[in-house]
Steps between C-alpha positions, in 0.01 A plus 500: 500500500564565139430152411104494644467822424722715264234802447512612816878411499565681237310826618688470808861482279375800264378775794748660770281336803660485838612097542330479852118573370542296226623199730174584707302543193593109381466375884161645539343361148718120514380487848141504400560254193744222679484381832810266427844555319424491102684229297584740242699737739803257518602380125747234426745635276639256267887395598791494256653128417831511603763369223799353656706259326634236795767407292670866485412555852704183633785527302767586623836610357850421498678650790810583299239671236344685773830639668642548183173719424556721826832587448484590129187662495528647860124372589444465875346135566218660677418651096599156364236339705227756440593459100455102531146556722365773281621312162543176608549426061737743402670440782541152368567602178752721580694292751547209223550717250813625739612169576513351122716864449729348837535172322581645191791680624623166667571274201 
């Protein structure tokens, strides 16, 4: 209601009024003015772009990282998953950066 008509909504907001005469009270005078639902009661809110890389979200890591990962670090898999779905890049990031440390200690 505040968008058609933010006097009276904001009369209604500053004064201690009962909620049930001031439904009746915007029934009784949109009644007289629209016989139809208003366009401008339902707005379209403008949606968020969702940035997902597909190339952090399909990777997928070295088993022998990932175990090694569990046991040193004492994650459940259940928090290793919901670390690679929430940040799908340092996820990435951090499981290469584990496995070049592996390989390192191979040579």
């Amino acid at each position: 209601m505040s968008i058609q008509f933010p006097i009276q909504a904001d009369q209604f907001n500053h004064t201690k009024v009962l909620p049930r005469p001031v439904i009746d009270w915007w029934h009784g005078t949109l009644s007289k003015h629209y016989t139809k639902m208003p366009g401008w009661i339902f707005t379209k809110t403008k949606k968020s772009a969702k940035i997902t890389s597909t190339k952090a979200l399909d990777y997928e890591a070295d088993k022998d990282v990932e175990k090694f990962v569990l046991n040193r670090i004492e994650l459940s898999r259940r928090e290793l998953s919901d670390h690679k779905s929430f940040y799908p890049e340092k996820y990435k990031d951090w499981m290469e950066s584990i496995k070049d440390q592996i390989d390192m200690t191979k040579r």
